[in-house]
Each structure stands twice: as C-alpha cells, then as structure tokens.
LOPA-293248 format. One record per residue (C-alpha): residue in one letter; x, y, z. Coordinates in steps of 0.1 Angstrom, whole numbers, padded with zeros to 4 digits, always signed. Layout:
N
AXYZ/...
END
This chain:
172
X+0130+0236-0064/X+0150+0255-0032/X+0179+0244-0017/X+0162+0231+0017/X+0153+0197+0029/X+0139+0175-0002/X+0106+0158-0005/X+0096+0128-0028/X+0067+0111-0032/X+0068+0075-0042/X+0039+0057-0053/X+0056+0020-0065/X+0084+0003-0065/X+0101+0038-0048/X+0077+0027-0017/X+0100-0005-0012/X+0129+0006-0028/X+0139+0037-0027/X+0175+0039-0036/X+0180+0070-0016/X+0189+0080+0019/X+0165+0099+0041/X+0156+0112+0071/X+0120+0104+0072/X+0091+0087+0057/X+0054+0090+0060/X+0027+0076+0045/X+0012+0110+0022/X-0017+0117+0000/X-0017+0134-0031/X-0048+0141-0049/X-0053+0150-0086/X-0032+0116-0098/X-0046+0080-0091/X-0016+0050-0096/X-0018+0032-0126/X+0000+0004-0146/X-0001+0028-0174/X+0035+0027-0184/X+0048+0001-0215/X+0081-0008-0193/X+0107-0016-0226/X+0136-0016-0200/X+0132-0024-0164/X+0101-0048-0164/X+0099-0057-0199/X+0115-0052-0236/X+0105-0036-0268/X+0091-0071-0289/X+0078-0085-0246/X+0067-0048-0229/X+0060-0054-0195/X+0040-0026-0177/X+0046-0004-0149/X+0032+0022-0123/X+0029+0058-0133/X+0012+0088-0120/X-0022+0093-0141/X-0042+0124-0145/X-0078+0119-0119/X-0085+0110-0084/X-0059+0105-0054/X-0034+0082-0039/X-0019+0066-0010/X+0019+0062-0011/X+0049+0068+0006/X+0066+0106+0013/X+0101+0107+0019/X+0121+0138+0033/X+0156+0139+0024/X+0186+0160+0040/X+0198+0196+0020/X+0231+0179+0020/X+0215+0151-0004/X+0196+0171-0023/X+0209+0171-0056/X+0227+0137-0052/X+0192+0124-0050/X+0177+0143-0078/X+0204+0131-0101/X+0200+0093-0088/X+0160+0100-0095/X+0166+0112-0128/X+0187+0083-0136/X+0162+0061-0126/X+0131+0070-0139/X+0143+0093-0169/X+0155+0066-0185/X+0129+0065-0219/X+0114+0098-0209/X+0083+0086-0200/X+0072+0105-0170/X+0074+0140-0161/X+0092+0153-0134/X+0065+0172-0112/X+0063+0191-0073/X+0028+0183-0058/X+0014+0188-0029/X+0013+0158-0005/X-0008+0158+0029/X+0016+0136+0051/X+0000+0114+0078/X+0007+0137+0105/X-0017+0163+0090/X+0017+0186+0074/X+0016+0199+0041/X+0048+0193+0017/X+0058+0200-0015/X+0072+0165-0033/X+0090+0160-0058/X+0071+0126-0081/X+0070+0112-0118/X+0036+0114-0136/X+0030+0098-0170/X+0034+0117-0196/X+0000+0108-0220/X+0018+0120-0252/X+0048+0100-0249/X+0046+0064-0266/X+0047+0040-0238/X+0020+0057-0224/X-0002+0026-0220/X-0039+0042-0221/X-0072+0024-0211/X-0060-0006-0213/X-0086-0032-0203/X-0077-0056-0169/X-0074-0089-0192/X-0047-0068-0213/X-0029-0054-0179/X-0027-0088-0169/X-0009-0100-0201/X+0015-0076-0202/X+0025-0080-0164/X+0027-0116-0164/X+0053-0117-0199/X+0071-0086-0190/X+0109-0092-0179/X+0139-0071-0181/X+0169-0053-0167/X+0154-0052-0131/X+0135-0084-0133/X+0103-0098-0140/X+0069-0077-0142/X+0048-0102-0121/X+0073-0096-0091/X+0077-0057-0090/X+0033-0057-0087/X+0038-0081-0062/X+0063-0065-0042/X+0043-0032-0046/X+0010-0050-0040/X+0026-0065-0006/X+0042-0030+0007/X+0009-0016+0000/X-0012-0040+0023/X+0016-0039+0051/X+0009+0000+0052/X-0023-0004+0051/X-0030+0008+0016/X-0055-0009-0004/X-0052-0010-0047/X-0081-0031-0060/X-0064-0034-0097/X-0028-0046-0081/X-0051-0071-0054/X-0068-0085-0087/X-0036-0094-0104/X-0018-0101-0084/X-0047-0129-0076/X-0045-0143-0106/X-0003-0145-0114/
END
C-alpha cells in the first residue's frame, strides 16, 4: 500500500465516526460497490441469538460517501486502528479502490467490502426482514436503530440520498 499520505473511504458509521485523525475529507465516489445493510452485526449492533445488521460494501453499482486523507506519519497507526475495528469477525475484506473525490482528483482508498462467502454475509434479504433485524439489533456499540439513523442523518446533511436507510429509518 506505499508509505505516502493514506486514503480511506468510509461509507457508514466511519462517515460520522471516524476514529482516526486526518488531514482532509471529501465527499468521494466509488463505483463498482453500492452500500448495503448486508452484514449480520453479532458484536457491535447486535448478538449471535438478536443479529442486528450493518453497512458493508456490496458487489454492483456506486456510492456516495466520505474520503478521508490521512498524514504518512499516521499511516500505519490508522491501519492497525482500522483493522481493529472492522476485522473483528472477519467479515469484510480489506480492499484499495478508486475514489473520484469531489474536487474532480483521483485517489486510491483504502475500504471494507463484504465478503459474500463469509457467514454473516446477510444476502437478499427482503426490506420487511432488514427492518427486523435493525430494529432488535443491540450490542457492544449500541443499538442498531441508532447507528442507521446516525448514518441516515450524516448522509442527508452531505447531501447524499439512500432510499433503503430513508425508508427505515421512517418506520423505527
């Protein structure tokens, strides 16, 4: 991954929580993934007998979200807090896309995308199902119904519309 500045791309609760210092942050695109509740969350947002269900990265389309550019000097400080974080059940890959940043540059970003083969991959699940699992999922970081609102809500303030989050987060 290089040894220069660091980019990540967040696309959930990353958006409005990062965790990290940086020096920047754009709103970026990145297109061959689409957001998704498509993760069974057995330790943040939920448990193993009450899964709760959070964002991932899925295969398809493109999205919105939040680029970040962090210092050389933080680097691998960041990695490892990244891994931490969202390595915990090895759920999600650790991939570089390509992210087209707001102000037209180009950047390689470090992200998480679902990996399909894993077990907590959640897969076509229908809206009433999403819906169940968000509103019983609760664990180490809190309750499921307020990490899609707090994604939903940092969305919409950066002007970034996600139809499935609006509906849900609707009906909680």
């Amino acid at each position: 991954m290089g040894d220069g500045d660091l980019w990540v791309f967040g696309y959930g609760s990353l958006i409005w929580r990062p965790g990290f210092a940086y020096e920047e942050r754009q709103i970026a695109e990145v297109t061959g993934y689409h957001r998704a509740l498509c993760i069974y969350s057995h330790v943040h947002r939920g448990t193993q007998d009450m899964p709760g269900l959070v964002l991932g990265l899925d295969y398809g389309g493109a999205c919105k979200g939040v680029a970040f550019r962090v210092a050389a000097a933080r680097r691998a400080e960041t990695i490892a807090y990244l891994r931490e974080r969202e390595q915990v059940t090895f759920v999600y890959r650790e991939v570089v896309v390509r992210a087209h940043l707001a102000d037209n540059r180009r950047v390689a970003a470090l992200t998480y995308v679902a990996d399909r083969a894993h077990a907590q991959y959640a897969s076509r699940l229908d809206r009433e199902d999403v819906l169940r699992h968000v509103r019983q999922g609760v664990g180490q970081s809190g309750a499921n119904p307020d990490y899609v609102r707090a994604t939903h809500e940092h969305l919409s303030a950066l002007g970034i519309e996600d139809e499935l989050l609006a509906w849900i987060v609707a009906r909680l």
